[in-house]
C-alpha positions in Angstrom: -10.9 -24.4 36.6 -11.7 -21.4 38.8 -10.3 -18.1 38.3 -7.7 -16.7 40.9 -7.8 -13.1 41.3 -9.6 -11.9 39.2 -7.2 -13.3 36.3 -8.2 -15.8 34.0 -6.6 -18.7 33.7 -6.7 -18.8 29.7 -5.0 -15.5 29.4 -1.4 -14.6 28.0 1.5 -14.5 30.8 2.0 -11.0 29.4 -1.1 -9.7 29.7 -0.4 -7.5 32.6 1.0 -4.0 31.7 4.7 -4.0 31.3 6.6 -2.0 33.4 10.0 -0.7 33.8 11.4 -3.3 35.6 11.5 -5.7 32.8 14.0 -4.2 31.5 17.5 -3.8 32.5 18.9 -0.1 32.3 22.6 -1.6 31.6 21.4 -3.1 29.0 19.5 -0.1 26.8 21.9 2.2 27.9 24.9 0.1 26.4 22.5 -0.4 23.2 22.5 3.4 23.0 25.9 4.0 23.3 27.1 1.7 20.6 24.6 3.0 18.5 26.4 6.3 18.7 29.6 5.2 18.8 29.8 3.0 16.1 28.2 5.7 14.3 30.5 8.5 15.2 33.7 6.1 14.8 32.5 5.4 11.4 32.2 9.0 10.6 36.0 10.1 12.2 37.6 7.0 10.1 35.9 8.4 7.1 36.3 12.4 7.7 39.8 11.8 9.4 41.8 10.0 6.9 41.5 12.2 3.8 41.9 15.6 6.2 45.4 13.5 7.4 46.4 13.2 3.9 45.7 16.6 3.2 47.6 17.9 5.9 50.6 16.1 5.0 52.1 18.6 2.1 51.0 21.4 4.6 53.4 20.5 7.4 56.2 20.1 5.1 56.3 23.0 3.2 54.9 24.9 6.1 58.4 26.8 6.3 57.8 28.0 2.8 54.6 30.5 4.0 56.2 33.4 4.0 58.9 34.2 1.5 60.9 37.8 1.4 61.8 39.8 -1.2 65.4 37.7 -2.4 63.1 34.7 -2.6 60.6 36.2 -5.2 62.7 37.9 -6.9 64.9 35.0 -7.6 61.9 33.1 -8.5 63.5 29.5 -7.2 62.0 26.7 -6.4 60.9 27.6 -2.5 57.6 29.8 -4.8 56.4 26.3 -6.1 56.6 25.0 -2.3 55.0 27.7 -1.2 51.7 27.7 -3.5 51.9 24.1 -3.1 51.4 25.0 1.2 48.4 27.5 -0.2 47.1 24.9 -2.6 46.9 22.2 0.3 45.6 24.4 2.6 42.8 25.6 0.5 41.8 21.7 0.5 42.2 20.7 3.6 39.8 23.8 4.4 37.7 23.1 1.7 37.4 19.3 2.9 36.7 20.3 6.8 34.2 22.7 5.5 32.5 19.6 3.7 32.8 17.8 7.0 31.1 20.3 9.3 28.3 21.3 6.6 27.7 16.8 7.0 27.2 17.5 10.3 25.2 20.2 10.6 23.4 18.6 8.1 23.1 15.0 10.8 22.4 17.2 13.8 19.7 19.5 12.8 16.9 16.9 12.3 17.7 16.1 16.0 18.1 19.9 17.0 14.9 20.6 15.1 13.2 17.6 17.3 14.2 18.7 20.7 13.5 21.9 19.9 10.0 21.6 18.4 9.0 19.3 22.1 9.2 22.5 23.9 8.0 25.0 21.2 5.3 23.1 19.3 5.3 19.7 19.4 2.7 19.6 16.5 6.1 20.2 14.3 8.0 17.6 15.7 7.0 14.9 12.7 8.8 17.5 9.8 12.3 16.2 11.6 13.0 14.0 8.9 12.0 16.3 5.8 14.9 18.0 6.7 16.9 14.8 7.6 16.5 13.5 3.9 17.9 17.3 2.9 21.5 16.1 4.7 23.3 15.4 0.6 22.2 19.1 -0.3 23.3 20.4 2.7 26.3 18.6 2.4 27.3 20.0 -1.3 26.3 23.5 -0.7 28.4 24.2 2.0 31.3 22.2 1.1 30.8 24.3 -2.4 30.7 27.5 -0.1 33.5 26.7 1.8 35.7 25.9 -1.5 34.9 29.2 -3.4 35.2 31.4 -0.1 38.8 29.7 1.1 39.5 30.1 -2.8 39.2 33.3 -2.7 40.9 34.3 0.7 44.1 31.8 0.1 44.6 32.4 -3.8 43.3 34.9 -5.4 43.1 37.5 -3.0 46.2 36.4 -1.2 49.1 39.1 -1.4 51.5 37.1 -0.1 51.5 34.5 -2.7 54.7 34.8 -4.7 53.8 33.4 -8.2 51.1 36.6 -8.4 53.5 38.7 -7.5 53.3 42.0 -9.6 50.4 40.8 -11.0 47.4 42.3 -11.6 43.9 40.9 -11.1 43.0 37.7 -13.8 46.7 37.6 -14.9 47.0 34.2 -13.1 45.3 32.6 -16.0 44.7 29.1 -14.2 43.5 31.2 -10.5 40.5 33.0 -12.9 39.9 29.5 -14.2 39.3 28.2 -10.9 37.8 31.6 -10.0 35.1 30.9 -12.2 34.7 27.3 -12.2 33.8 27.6 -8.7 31.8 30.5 -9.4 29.4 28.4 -11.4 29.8 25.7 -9.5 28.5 27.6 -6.6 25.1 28.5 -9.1 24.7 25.2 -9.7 24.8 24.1 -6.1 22.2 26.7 -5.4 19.9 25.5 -8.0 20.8 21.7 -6.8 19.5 22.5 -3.4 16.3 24.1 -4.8 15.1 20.8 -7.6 16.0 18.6 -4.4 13.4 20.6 -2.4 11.2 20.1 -5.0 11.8 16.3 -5.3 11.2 16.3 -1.6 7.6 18.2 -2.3 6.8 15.5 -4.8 7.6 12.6 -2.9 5.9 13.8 0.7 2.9 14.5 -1.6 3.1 11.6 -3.3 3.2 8.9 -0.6 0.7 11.2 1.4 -2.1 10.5 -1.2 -1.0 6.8 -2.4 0.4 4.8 0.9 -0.3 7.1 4.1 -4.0 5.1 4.3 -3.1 1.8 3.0 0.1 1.3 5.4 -1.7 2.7 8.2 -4.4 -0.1 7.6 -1.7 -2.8 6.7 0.5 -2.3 9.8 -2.7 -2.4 12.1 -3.4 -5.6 10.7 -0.2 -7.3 10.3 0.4 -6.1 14.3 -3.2 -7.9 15.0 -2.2 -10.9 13.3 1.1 -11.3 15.4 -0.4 -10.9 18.2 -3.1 -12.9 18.1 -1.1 -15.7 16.4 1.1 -15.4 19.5 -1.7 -15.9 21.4 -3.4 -18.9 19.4 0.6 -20.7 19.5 0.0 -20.0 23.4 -3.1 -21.8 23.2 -2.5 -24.2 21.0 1.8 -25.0 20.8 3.4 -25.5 17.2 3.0 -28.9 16.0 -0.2 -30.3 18.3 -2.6 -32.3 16.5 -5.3 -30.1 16.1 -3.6 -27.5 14.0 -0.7 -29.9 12.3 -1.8 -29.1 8.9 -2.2 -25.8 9.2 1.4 -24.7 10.9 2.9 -26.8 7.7 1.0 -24.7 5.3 2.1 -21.6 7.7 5.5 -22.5 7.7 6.4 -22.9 4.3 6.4 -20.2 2.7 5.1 -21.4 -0.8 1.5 -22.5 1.3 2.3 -26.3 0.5 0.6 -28.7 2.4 4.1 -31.1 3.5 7.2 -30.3 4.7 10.0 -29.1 2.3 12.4 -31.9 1.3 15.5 -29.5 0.7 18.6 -30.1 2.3 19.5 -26.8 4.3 23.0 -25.4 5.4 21.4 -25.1 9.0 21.4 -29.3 8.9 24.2 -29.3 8.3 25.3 -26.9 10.6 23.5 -29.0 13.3 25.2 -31.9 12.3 28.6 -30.1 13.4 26.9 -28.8 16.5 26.0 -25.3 15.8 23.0 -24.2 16.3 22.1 -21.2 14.0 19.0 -20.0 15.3 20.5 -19.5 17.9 23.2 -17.6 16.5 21.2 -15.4 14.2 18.7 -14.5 17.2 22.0 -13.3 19.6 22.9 -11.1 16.9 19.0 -10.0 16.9 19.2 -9.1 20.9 22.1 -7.6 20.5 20.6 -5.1 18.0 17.8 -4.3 20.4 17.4 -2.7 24.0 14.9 -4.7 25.0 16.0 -8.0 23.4 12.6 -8.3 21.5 13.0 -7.1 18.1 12.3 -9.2 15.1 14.9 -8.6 13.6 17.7 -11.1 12.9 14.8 -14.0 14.1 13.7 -16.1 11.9 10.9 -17.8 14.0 9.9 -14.6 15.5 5.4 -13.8 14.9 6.4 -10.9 12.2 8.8 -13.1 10.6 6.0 -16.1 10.4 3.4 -13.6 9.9 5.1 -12.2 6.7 5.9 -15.0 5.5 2.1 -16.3 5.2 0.7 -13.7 4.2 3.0 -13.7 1.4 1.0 -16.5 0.0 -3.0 -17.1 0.0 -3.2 -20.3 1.1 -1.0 -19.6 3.8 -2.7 -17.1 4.6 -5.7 -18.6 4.9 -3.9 -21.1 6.7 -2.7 -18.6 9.5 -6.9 -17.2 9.4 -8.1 -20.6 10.3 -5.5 -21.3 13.0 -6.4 -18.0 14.8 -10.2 -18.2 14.1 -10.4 -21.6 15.3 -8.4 -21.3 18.5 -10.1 -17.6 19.7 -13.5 -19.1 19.1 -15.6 -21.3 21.9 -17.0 -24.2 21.3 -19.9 -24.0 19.8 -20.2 -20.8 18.4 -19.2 -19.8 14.6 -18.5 -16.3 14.6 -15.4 -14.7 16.0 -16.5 -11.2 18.4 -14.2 -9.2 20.0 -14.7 -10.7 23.7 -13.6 -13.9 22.8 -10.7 -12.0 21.9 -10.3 -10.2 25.3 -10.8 -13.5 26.7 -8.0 -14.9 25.7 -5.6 -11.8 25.7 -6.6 -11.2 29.6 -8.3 -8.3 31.6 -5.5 -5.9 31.2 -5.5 -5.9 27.1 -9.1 -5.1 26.4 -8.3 -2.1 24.4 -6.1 -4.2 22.1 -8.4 -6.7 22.0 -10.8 -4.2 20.2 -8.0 -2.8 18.1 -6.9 -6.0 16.7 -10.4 -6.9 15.9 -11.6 -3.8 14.1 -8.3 -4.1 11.8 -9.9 -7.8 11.0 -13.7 -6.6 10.9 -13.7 -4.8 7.5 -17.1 -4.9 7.3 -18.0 -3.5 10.8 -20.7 -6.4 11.4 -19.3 -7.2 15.1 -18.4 -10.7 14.2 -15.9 -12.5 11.8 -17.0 -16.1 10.0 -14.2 -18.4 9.1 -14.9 -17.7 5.4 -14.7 -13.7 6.4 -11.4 -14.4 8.1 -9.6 -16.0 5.4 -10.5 -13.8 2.9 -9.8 -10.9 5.6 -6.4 -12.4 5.7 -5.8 -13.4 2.0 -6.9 -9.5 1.3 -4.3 -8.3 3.8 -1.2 -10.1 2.3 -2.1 -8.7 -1.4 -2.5 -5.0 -0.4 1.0 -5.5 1.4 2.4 -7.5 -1.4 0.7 -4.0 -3.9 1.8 -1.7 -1.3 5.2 -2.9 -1.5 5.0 -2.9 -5.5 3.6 0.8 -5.8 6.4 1.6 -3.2 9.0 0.4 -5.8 7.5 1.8 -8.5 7.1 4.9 -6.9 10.8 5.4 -5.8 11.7 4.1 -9.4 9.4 7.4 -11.0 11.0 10.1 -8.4 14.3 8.6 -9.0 13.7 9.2 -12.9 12.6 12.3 -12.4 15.3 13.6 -10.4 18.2 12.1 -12.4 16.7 13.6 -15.4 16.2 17.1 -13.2 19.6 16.8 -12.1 20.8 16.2 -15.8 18.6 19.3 -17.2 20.8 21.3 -14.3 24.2 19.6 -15.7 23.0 20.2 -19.3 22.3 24.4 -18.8 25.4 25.1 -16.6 27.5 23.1 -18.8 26.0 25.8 -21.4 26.8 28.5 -19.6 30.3 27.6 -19.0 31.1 26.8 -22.7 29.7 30.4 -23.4 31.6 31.9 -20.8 34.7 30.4 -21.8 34.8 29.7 -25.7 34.9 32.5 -27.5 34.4 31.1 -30.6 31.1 29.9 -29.7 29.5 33.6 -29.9 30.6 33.5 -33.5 28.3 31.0 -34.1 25.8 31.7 -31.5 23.1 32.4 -34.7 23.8 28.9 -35.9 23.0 27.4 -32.7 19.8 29.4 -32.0 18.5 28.1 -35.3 19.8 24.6 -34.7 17.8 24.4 -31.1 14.7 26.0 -33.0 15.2 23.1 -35.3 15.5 20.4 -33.0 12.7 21.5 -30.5 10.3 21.6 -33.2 11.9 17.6 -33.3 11.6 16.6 -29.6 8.8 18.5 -28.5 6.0 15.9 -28.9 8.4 13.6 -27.1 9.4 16.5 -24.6 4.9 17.1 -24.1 4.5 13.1 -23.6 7.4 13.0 -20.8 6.1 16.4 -18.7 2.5 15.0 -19.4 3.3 11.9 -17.8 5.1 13.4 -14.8 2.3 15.5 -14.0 0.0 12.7 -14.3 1.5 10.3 -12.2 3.4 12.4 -9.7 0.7 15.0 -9.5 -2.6 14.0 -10.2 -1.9 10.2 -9.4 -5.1 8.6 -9.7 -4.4 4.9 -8.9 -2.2 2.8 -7.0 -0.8 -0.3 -8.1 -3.2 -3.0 -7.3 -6.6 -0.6 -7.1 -9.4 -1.2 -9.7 -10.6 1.1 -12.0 -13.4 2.3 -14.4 -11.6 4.2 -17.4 -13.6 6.2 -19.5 -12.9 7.4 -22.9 -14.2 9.7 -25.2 -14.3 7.3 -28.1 -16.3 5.0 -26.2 -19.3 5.4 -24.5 -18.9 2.5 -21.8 -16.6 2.0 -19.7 -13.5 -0.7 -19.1 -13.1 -2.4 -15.8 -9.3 -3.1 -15.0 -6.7 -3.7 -12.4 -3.4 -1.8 -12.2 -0.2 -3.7 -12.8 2.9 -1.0 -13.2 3.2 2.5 -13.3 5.8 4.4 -15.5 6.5 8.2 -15.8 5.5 7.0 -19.2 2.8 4.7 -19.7 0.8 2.5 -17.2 -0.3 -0.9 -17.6 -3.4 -2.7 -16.8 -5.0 -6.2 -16.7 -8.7 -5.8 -17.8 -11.1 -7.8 -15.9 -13.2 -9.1 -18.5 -11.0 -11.0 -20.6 -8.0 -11.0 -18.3 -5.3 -9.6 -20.5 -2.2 -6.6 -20.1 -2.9 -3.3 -21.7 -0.8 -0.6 -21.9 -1.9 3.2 -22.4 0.5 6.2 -22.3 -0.1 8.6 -19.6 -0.7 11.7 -21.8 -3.7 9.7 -23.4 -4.6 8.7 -19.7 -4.9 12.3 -18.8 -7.2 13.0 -21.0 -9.7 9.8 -20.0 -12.6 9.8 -17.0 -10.7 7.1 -14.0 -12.8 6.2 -11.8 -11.5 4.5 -8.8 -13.1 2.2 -7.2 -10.2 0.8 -4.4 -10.8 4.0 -3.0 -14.3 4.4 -3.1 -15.0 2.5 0.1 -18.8 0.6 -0.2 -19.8 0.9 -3.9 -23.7 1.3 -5.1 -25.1 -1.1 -7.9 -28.1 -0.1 -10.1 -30.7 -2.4 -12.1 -32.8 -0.6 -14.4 -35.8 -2.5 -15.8 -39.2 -1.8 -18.1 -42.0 -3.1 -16.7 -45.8 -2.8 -17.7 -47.4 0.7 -17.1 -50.3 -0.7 -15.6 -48.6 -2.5 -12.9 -50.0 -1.2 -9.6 -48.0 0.7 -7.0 -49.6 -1.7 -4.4 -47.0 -4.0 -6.5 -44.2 -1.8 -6.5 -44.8 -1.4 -2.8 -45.0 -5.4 -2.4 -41.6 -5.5 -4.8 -39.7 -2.9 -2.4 -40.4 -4.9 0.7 -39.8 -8.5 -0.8 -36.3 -6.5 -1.7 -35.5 -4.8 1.4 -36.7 -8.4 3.3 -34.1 -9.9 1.5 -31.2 -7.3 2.0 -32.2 -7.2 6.0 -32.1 -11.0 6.4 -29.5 -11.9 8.6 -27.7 -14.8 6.1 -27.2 -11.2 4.0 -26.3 -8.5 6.2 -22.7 -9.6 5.9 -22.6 -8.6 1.9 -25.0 -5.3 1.7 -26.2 -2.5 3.8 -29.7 -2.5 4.5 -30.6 0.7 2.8 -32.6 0.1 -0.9 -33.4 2.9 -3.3 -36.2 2.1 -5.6 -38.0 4.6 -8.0 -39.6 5.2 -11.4 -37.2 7.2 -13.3 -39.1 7.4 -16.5 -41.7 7.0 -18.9 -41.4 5.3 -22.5 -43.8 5.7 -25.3 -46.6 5.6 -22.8 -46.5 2.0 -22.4 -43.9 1.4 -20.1 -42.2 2.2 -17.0 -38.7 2.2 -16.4 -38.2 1.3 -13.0 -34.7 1.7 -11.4 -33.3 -0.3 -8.2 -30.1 0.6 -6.2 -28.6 -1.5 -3.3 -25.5 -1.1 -2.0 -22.3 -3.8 -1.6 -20.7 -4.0 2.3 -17.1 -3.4 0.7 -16.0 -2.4 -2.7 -15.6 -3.9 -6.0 -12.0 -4.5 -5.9 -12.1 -8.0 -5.3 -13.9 -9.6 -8.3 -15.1 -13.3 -7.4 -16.5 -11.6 -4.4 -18.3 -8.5 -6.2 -19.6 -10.9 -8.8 -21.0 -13.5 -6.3 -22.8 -10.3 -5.1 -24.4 -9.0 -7.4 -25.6 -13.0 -8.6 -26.9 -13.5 -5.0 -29.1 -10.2 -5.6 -30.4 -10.9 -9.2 -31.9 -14.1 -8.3 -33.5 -12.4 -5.4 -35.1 -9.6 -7.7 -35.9 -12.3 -9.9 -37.8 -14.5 -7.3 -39.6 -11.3 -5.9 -40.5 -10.1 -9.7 -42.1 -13.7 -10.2 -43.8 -13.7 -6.9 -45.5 -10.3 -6.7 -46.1 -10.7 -9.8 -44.8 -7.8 -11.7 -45.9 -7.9 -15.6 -43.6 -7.0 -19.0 -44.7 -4.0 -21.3 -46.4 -5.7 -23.3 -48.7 -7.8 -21.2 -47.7 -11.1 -22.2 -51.1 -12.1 -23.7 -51.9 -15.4 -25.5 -50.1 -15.8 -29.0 -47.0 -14.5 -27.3 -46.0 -17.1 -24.9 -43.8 -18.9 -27.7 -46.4 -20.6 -29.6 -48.7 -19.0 -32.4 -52.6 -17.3 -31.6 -55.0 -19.7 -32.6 -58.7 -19.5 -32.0 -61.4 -22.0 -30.3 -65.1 -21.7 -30.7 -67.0 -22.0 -27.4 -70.6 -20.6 -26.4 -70.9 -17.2 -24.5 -70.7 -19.4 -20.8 -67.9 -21.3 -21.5 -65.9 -18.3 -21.9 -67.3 -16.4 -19.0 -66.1 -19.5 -17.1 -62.9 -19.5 -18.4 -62.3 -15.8 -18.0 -63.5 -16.5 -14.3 -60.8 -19.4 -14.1 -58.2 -17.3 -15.3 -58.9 -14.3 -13.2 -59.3 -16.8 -10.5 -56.4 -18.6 -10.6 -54.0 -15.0 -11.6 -55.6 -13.9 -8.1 -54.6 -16.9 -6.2 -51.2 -16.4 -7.0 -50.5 -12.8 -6.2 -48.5 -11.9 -3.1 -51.2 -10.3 -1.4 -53.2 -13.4 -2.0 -55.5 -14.7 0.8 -55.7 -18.0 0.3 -52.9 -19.0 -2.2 -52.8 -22.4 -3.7 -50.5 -25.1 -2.2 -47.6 -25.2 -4.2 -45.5 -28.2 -5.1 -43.2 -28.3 -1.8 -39.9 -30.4 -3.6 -40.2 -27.6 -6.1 -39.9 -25.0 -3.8 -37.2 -26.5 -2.1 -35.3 -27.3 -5.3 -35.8 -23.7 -6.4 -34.4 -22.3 -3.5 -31.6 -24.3 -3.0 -30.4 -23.6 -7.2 -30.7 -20.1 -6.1 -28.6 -20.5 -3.2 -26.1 -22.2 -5.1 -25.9 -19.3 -7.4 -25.3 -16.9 -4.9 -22.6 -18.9 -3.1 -19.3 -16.9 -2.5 -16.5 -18.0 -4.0 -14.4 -19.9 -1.3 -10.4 -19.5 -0.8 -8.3 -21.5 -2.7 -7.4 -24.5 -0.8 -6.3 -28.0 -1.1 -5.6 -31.5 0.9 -8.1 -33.8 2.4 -11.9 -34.0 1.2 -14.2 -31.7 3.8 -14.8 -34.4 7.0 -18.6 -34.9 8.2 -18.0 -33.9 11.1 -19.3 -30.1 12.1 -16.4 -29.6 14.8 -13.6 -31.3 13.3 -9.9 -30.3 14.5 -8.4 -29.5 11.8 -9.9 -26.4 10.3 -8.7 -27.6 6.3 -11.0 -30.0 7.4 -14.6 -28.4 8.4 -17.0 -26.8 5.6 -16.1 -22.8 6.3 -19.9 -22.4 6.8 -20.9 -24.6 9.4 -17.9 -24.8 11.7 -17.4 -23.5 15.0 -14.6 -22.5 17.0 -11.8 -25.6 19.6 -11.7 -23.2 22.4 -12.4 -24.9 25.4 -10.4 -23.3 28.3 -12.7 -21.5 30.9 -13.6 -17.6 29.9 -12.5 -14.5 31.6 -15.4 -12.7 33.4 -14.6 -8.9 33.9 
């Protein structure tokens, strides 16, 4: 099919840039404007109706303000109307002061935003740190307003008649007010002040646990959407070479048929009404451009988030994309087959979207590499979204128990100040606190200890793996993170699989090591080996090793570098000799790590046997599992056998020049046991038995190894 200007004919219809004529300005300027009406309607409703209320008393006894000198002297009832006008009006101020300080507090994030364009734009991102600040904004200056209007309409009011001829304090229930505001102002202050500090925790909380891992997890969950969008273009929902898979896809549960449920929307289409379509008219009504995914069920995110959700969906959704990008013919997915099918104007994207899928940075993805790319993807998410919970649940703690300290000390301080008898017995109470911190402390130590730990220090994530160190025991414990608590964290270890919980204060004092965040992990082998061996062997040894990491069948699960070197000398008969490679990702995935490091001990093995590298001890007759027993033979037929043996030990050296033929089914045999060993572990998957064919259709199908990609449509050439 030939290729009209200079546009491929495989490409996306929306693979030219978009421009501004795609969209309507009615339509995003009318989605803007309910936005901010709705919003400011709300508001009014909710500000308006109690300032109504208020103002009710104030325009009936409004005659009452000012009462002369026959009024207060007679002491009738026009005095209790006109504190009740006073009263009012010190709410209804009090109440409109709360209602500005709310929207100061709504409008400076925005004010701060515009602003911070023109000034430094740098500062524009701290817009919502001081959105979230809106509540204490809110309390402090409705507090504010309260105790000023307070004071201006009550206490220092002269034309209030019940206070006439009376001096300062003699209105008992005005100083009560007087003073409750008073400390209710003190509080406020020191409300505004923990919630800054909440605010600290939490920015640098999420900094250090979910700024990297979200950042990774959108980039990838955008890559997927787009290029499942892109294999559905392709490749339509429901055609025969991916029916198994868009099942598995869209179910959410990864099973392999259809669900058998009865849903409302059936029924609903029974009667005619067609829900999708409802829900998604609500969706473009909640968008300016009409393509949010919100509100749409069969919308990319919406089936994107659903597979991942699950791993054999998600390895599902991997095969559908991996075998639809990739030609015919070819079994490894590269980032031009990728442009290809995006289009000429989406090359950029087509390298973002496949650097978010190559974790390893090898420049091409295998099916098996997809799927567990994408299986890997959906747990982070699914851990990101559990440390996020767990997270909120710890600042929430913190703060109800930080706004409860607050309640606890002014509450204090206002008993103090207003029961005498309490300063009679003020000893009894010092010595009772003494008492009962001596109680509580160890309880009080284990709480701060933990808050520090987790909020501060905050070593793991949910979901990371870990090396935990103690200073009991010498070695360390693999385990996986499973919740967090201000109080104790709990872990699955990896060798026998079971939950463990350890209090954070003990936690504080262990060695973590974490290994999620470690990036490319280093393994070492340490090994004695006879202190006569050569270094012509240990030469031979490092290149059989470094042969083996360079292959190509291994690049994809170590870096090429190797560290090799004698680190010590025991009892002057042996060498220890100490061998370091280094994993392409890290050990937080187990079957993968494991398959690893198998796949490189039967390699050391094999190039330990072949070299051959000798034991401390020499391994002389006597030794080899059977007992030393002796044979009489003349002085030639020894020489002869010592030739023999040297002979033959000679032959079968690395370096040998003629080696012996070896037995070739043996060979073969050996070599494929050690393959086996060194298989990785494949994703979990069920249905059909693998087909004989190498290009099957159905990627559920084809043996992850030897497939190849369905793409036949003609390549764009840029």
């Amino acid at each position: 099919m030939p290729i009209a200007n200079g546009k491929d004919s495989n490409s996306l219809p929306n693979d030219k840039p978009v421009s501004d004529d795609h969209r309507t300005a009615f339509g995003s300027y009318r989605a803007y404007l309910w936005k901010y009406v709705s919003w400011a309607l709300k508001y009014l409703i909710i500000m308006a109706v109690p300032g109504l209320l208020l103002a009710i008393p104030i325009f009936v006894t409004m005659n009452n303000k000012d009462l002369d000198d026959d009024a207060i002297d007679a002491a009738d009832q026009r005095q209790t109307r006109q504190l009740v006008f006073w009263l009012f009006l010190w709410l209804e101020v009090s109440w409109l002061g709360g209602c500005v300080a709310y929207g100061i507090g709504c409008a400076l994030p925005y004010i701060f935003r515009f602003v911070a364009r023109y000034v430094n734009p740098a500062h524009a991102r701290y817009w919502r740190i001081i959105r979230v600040m809106r509540k204490p904004i809110t309390v402090i200056g409705f507090v504010v307003a309260s105790y000023a209007t307070f004071e201006k309409f009550i206490v220092f009011n002269d034309d209030l008649a019940v206070a006439y001829n009376l001096s300062d304090g003699q209105l008992l229930w005005a100083s009560l007010f007087d003073d409750f505001l008073q400390q209710g102002l003190l509080w406020a202050g020191f409300y505004v002040v923990e919630k800054i500090i909440i605010l600290y925790i939490t920015i640098h909380y999420h900094f250090r646990s979910d700024l990297k891992r979200i950042s990774h997890s959108k980039d990838t969950q955008n890559a997927l959407m787009a290029l499942y969008e892109a294999s559905t273009y392709l490749y339509p929902v429901g055609t025969p070479e991916f029916a198994d898979e868009d099942v598995m896809i869209g179910n959410a549960t990864g099973a392999e048929h259809g669900e058998y449920r009865v849903r409302v929307t059936r029924y609903l289409a029974r009667l005619g009404i067609d829900s999708y379509a409802m829900t998604s008219f609500f969706g473009n009504f909640l968008s300016s451009d009409g393509k949010s995914h919100w509100l749409r069920p069969a919308s990319s995110y919406a089936i994107v988030e659903r597979a991942v959700a699950n791993p054999k969906s998600a390895a599902a959704l991997a095969r559908r994309i991996w075998m639809s990008m990739v030609p015919l013919g070819k079994d490894v997915l590269t980032a031009q087959d990728i442009a290809e099918v995006l289009g000429p104007f989406r090359k950029d994207d087509a390298a973002a979207y496949f650097k978010a899928l190559d974790q390893g940075d090898m420049g091409d993805i295998r099916l098996d590499e997809m799927e567990w790319a994408v299986v890997e993807a959906g747990k982070v998410r699914n851990a990101i979204y559990r440390s996020m919970h767990a997270s909120e649940h710890n600042i929430n703690t913190f703060d109800w128990i930080g706004c409860g300290f607050l309640a606890t000390i002014m509450t204090i301080f206002i008993l103090v100040f207003w029961v005498p008898t309490i300063k009679d017995i003020q000893a009894t109470i010092q010595f009772f606190v003494v008492g009962l911190s001596f109680a509580v402390g160890r309880t009080v130590h284990h709480f701060l200890s933990g808050c520090v730990f987790i909020l501060f220090d905050h070593p793991y994530d949910i979901g990371d793996r870990v090396e935990l160190w103690s200073n009991q025991n010498p070695q360390s414990v693999s385990l996986f993170v499973e919740r967090t608590s201000l109080l104790y964290t709990v872990f699955r270890r990896v060798d026998n699989w079971t939950e463990m919980q350890v209090a954070n204060e003990f936690l504080q004092q262990c060695r973590i090591e974490n290994v999620t965040r470690s990036g490319s992990n280093r393994q070492h082998v340490s090994m004695m080996i006879d202190i006569r061996t050569s270094f012509r062997d240990l030469t031979f040894l490092r290149a059989e090793l470094e042969a083996f990491l360079k292959h190509p069948d291994n690049k994809r699960d170590y870096l090429p570098n190797l560290a090799m070197a004698i680190v010590n000398v025991h009892e002057l008969n042996k060498l220890e000799l100490k061998v370091v490679f280094t994993h392409r990702t890290n050990f937080a995935n187990e079957p993968l790590r494991a398959a690893r490091s198998m796949k490189f001990m039967c390699a050391l093995v094999a190039a330990l046997r072949k070299v051959p590298i000798a034991r401390p001890d020499g391994g002389p007759l006597g030794q080899e599992g059977r007992p030393l027993f002796n044979v009489m033979m003349s002085e030639q037929e020894a020489n002869d056998r010592l030739a023999g043996l040297a002979a033959d030990k000679a032959a079968a050296r690395i370096d040998a020049e003629n080696p012996p033929p070896s037995d070739a089914a043996r060979a073969a045999e050996e070599q494929k046991a050690m393959a086996a060993l060194g298989k990785m572990p494949p994703v979990a998957r069920k249905g059909p038995p693998l087909r004989s064919a190498p290009n099957a259709a159905v990627s559920t199908g084809v043996d992850a190894g030897n497939s190849t990609g369905l793409r036949t449509l003609p390549h764009f050439r840029g």
